[in-house]
N, C-alpha and C positions, 0 to 999 in steps of 0.2 A: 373345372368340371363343365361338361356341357350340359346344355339347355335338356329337360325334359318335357318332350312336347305330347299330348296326347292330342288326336285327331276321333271326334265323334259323328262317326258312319252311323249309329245307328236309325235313324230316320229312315223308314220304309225300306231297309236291306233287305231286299227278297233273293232269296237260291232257293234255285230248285233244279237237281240234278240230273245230267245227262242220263242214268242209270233208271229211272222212272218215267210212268206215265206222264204227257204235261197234262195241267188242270187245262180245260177248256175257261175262252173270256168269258166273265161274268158279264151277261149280256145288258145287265143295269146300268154297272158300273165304267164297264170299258176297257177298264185295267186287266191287262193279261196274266197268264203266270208270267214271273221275270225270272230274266236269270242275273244275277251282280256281278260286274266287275269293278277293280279296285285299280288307281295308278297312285304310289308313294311315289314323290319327290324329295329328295333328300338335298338340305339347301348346305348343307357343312362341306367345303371345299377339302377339311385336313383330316374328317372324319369320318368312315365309313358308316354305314346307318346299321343296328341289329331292330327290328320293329315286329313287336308283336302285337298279333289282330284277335281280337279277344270276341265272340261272338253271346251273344242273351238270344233263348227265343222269345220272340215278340210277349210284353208282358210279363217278363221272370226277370229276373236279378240272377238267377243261377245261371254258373259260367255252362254252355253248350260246348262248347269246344276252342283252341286258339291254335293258332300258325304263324311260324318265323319266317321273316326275310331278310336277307340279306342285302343290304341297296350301296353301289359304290359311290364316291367321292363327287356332288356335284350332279349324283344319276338320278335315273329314276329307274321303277319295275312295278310291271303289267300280273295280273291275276285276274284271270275269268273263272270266275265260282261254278258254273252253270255247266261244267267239264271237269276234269280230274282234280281241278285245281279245288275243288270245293267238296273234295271226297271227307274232311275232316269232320262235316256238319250231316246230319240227317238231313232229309228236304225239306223244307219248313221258311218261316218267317222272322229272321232276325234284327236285331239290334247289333251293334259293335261297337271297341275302340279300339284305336293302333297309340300304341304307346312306343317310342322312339327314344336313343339316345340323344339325340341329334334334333335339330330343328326340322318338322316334317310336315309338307302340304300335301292334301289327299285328296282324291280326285272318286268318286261311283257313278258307274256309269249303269241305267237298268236297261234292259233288253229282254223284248219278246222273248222265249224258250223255243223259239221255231217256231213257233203256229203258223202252220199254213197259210198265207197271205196277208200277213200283219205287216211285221219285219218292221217295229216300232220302238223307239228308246227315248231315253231320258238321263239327264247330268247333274249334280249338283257334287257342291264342295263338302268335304268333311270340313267338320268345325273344331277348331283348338280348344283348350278351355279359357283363351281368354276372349271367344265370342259366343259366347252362353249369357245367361243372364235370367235374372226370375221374371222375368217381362219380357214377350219376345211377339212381333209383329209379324202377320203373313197377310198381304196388300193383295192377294184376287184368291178369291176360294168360291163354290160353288156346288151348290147341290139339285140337280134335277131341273137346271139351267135351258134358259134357249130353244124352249118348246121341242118338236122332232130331235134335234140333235141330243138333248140330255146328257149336257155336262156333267161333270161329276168330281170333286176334290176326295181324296184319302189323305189323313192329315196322322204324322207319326212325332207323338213328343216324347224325347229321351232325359230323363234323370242324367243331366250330364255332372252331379257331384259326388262327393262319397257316401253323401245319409242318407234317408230316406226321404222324397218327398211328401210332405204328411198332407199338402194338399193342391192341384194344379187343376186350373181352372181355363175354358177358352169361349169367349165372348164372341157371336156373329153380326156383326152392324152390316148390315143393308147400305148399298149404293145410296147416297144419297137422306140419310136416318140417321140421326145421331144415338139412339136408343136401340140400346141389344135385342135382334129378333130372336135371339136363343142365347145359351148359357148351360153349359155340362161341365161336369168336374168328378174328380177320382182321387182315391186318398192311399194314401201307403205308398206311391211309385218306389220304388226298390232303386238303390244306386244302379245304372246300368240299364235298366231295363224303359222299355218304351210303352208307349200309351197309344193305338189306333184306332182311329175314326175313320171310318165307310161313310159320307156323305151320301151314297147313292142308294140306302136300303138298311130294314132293320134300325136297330136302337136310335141310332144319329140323324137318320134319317125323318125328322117329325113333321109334322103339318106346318109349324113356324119358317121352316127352312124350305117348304116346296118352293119351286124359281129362284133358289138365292144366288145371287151374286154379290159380292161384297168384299170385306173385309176380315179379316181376325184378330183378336190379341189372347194371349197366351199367358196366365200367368200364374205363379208357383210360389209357394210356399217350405220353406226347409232345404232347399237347391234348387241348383240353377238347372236350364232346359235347352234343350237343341231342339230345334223345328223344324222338319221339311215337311212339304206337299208338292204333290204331283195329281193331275190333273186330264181326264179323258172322257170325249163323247163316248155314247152308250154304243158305238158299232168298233171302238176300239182302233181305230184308223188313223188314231195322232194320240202322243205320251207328251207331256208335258210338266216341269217340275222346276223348282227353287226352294232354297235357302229359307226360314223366318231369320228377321234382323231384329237387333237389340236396342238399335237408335234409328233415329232420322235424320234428315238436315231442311234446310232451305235452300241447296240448291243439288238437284239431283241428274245424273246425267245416263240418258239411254242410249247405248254407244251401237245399238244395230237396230234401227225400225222402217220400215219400207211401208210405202202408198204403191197402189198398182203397177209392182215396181217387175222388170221383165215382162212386157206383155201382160203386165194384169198378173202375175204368176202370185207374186207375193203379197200378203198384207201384214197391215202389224197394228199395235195394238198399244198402248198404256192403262198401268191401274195404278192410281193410288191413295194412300190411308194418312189421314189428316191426325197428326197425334194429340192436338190440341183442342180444348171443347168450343172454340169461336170460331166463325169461318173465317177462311183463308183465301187472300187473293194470290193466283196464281197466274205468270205467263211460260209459254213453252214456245224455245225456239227449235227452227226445224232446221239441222242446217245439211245441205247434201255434201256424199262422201267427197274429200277435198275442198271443200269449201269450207270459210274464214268466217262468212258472214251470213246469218240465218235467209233463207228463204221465204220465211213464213213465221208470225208470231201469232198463235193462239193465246186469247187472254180466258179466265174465266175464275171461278174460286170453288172451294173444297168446302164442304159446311164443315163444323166440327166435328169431332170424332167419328166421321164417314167415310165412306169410298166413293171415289171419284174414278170410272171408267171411261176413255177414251175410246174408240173403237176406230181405228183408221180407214177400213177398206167401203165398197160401195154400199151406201143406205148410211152414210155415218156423215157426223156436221163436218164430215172435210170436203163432202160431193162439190161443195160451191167455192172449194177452192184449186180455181184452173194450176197455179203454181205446184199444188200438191201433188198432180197426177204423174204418175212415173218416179216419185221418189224414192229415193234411198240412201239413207244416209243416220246420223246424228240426231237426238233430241234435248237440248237441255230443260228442267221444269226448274222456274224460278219462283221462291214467293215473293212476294213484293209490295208486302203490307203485314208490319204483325212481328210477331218472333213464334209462331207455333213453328213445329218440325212436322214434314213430312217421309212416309218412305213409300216404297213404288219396284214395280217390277213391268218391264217391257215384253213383248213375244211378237215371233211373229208366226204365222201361216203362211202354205203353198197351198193354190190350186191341186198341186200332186199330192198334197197330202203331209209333207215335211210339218215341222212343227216344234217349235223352241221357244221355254221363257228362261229371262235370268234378272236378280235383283237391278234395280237402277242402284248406279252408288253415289253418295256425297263428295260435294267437292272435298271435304276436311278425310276422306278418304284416298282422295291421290294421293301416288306415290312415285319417287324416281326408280323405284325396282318393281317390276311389274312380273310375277311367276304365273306360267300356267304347266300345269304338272304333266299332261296327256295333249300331245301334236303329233300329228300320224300323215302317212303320205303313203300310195297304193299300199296299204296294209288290213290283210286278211282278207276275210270273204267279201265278195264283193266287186272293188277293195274299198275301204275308207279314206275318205279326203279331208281334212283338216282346212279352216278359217282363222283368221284371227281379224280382230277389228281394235284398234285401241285411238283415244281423244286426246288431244295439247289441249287439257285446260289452262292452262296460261292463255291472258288475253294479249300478249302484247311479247310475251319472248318464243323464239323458234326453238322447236324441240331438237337436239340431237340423239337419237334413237342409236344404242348399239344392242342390236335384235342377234342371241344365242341361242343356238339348239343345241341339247346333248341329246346324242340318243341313248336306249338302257343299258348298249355295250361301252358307252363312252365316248364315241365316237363324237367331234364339235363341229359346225357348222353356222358362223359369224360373219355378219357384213353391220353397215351401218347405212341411214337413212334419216333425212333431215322432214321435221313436219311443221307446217306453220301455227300459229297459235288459233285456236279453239278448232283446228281442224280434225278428221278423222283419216287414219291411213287402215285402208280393207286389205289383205294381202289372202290368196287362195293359194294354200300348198300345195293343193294339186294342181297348179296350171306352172307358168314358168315361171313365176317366182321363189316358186320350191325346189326348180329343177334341180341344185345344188346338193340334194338329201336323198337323191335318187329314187329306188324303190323301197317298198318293206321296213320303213322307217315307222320307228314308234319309241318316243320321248318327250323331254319336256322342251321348255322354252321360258327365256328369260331375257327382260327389255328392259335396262339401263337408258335412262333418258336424266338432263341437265333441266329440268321444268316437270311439275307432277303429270300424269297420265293416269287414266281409267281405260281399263278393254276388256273384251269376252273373245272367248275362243270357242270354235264349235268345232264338232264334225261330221261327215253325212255318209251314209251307205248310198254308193253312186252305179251300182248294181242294178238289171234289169228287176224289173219287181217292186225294188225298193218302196214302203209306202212312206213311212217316214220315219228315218233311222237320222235325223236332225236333231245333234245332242251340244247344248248351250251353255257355258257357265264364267263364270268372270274369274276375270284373275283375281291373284294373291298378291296383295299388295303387302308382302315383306322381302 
């Protein structure tokens, strides 16, 4: 019998249909209408997939509506909500799960609904149910943030078990505060159904949390939880989102961060949340893409049960480091005193506007099989271009990488490539490294390597206009 996998979308799934008005940005918050798209990956070589996507609107446990697919051997397949494909649901505000015969990684992607000069997105994973948990961490949140610009977190927690939650609770620690600046909680969550928080206004929005930047933990009672947040200034110009994690580690690695990297174009960024209540010493090495051996060791420490923000680009403690300027590469965060865990999420910014975070992961999380469910190459409007970045954490063995594409019709595309140890290989689909996949290509990708690896894959609307359609999320390390 094969594996039954269920994958929990519901965390901020927003459609809203081609066939209606779009909402205008809420100009507090940032966030646009979205419209959701979905990519299943189906990891069963001998088993075709039947997977059905079960949608809740926001705060109901009642089923809304659900849809089958059909995914071949090895494949994957594409569904943009936001078009006919999402004609099943009324327009509205959902939760989801895909439920599968098969072993299945799931991939949402949000997107602006066309608003006239936004053209903005965001990625995160669906989650299995064996990475849920009553206790779940989300390492940079934000309410009414960074003076003018006006940050802003929307924060969606799904009942990802069969009972009822009878009680789930989310604590806000301040950068730097080991003591909760706020504390909300809701009772009854229904199997299925999600819980949203607006950071930028109304209820969530209190006096305690005006300028927060910080931290959150998440925690439940009666089942377990799925977390995402996503994340935008008040003028709606950059979408930004990840995963909540269940654990932490002591050594965490952020496989994409840039210093004034292209002419100044790029910056980037680390946050992260101390799981333990003594302070932590911490060092971060910086190491540039291809390179073995750090460039740069930042030391410092995390108080307990805080957040600790990094801020890379100009005005931040890296200005006085000449090596820093122009990089781009790698970051490992090490602790190196103590036994607390930490967890963390990296981003970066463009000048133009671009904009992507994705979890940092722990070393006890590499893997020699490395999935990412959605890699694209001149495809659709635009067209989009796909990245990938992945690390040889191994300190001392060379990686032998054998890097496969399937696209959704099946079609494979396989080479190999050797990477040194603690290095990073950046490869852009769109340039000539992809040339091999031609046009109009949209599938997944899968990296077999002889030593563990961690990587993220992005991809970007490379269209004129484009403001920031820069969509980030790490691989699947099954």
């Amino acid at each position: 019998m094969k594996k039954h996998n269920q994958a929990l979308l519901a965390t901020i799934v927003v459609f809203a249909l081609l066939a209606i008005p779009f909402r205008q940005v809420n100009a507090q918050s940032g966030v646009p209408a979205l419209c959701s798209g979905y990519q299943f990956q189906n990891l069963d070589s001998t088993t075709a997939s039947t997977t059905v996507l079960q949608a809740y609107a926001m705060g109901s446990g009642t089923l809304s509506g659900s849809k089958t697919y059909n995914i071949g051997l090895s494949s994957s397949t594409s569904d943009y909500l936001g078009g006919s494909g999402g004609s099943f649901l009324s327009p509205g505000s959902y939760s989801a799960v895909a439920s599968s015969n098969t072993q299945l990684n799931a991939l949402v992607n949000q997107v602006d609904c066309g608003t006239v000069g936004l053209n903005v997105g965001a990625s995160y994973s669906g989650l299995s149910s064996t990475q849920v948990a009553n206790t779940v961490y989300l390492a940079f949140v934000m309410s009414r943030a960074f003076g003018a610009q006006n940050w802003n977190s929307v924060i969606s927690i799904q009942n990802a078990g069969s009972a009822t939650a009878t009680s789930v609770q989310i604590q806000f620690f301040r950068s730097g505060q080991s003591t909760p600046a706020e504390t909300f909680s809701t009772t009854n969550l229904a199997a299925g159904a999600a819980w949203y928080l607006d950071l930028s206004q109304g209820t969530y929005a209190t006096a305690n949390l005006a300028g927060f930047s910080g931290a959150a933990v998440v925690t439940s009672t009666g089942a377990p939880v799925a977390v995402v947040t996503m994340y935008a200034p008040g003028d709606g110009s950059r979408l930004l989102a990840y995963n909540g994690v269940t654990a932490g580690g002591q050594t965490l690695y952020a496989t994409q961060v840039s210093r004034n990297y292209a002419a100044g174009v790029y910056q980037g960024g680390l946050s992260l949340f101390n799981l333990g209540a003594t302070s932590t010493p911490i060092a971060i090495d910086f190491y540039p893409a291809g390179a073995s051996t750090p460039i740069y060791t930042k030391t410092d420490s995390v108080a307990g049960s805080s957040a600790y923000i990094l801020y890379m680009g100009p005005g931040g403690p890296l200005d006085s480091v000449p090596a820093m300027n122009g990089f781009n590469g790698s970051a490992v965060v090490r602790v190196t005193g103590g036994s607390n865990n930490l967890v963390g999420i990296f981003n970066l910014n463009s000048a133009a506007g671009a904009a992507g975070a994705a979890n940092m992961v722990s070393v006890t999380q590499a893997t020699t099989t490395l999935r990412f469910p959605q890699i694209v190459r001149s495809f659709g409007t635009g067209p989009y271009e796909s990245g990938w970045q992945v690390v040889n954490t191994s300190g001392s063995t060379t990686a032998n990488l054998t890097i496969r594409y399937v696209k959704s019709d099946g079609t494979v595309s396989q080479s190999n490539q050797s990477l040194a140890p603690n290095t990073a290989l950046s490869v852009y689909v769109g340039g000539t490294a992809g040339a091999a996949l031609g046009t109009g290509w949209n599938g997944s990708l899968t990296i077999t390597s002889n030593t563990p690896i961690v990587g993220q894959a992005n991809f970007v609307n490379v269209g004129a206009g484009a403001k920031d359609s820069l969509l980030i999320y790490n691989g699947f390390n099954n």
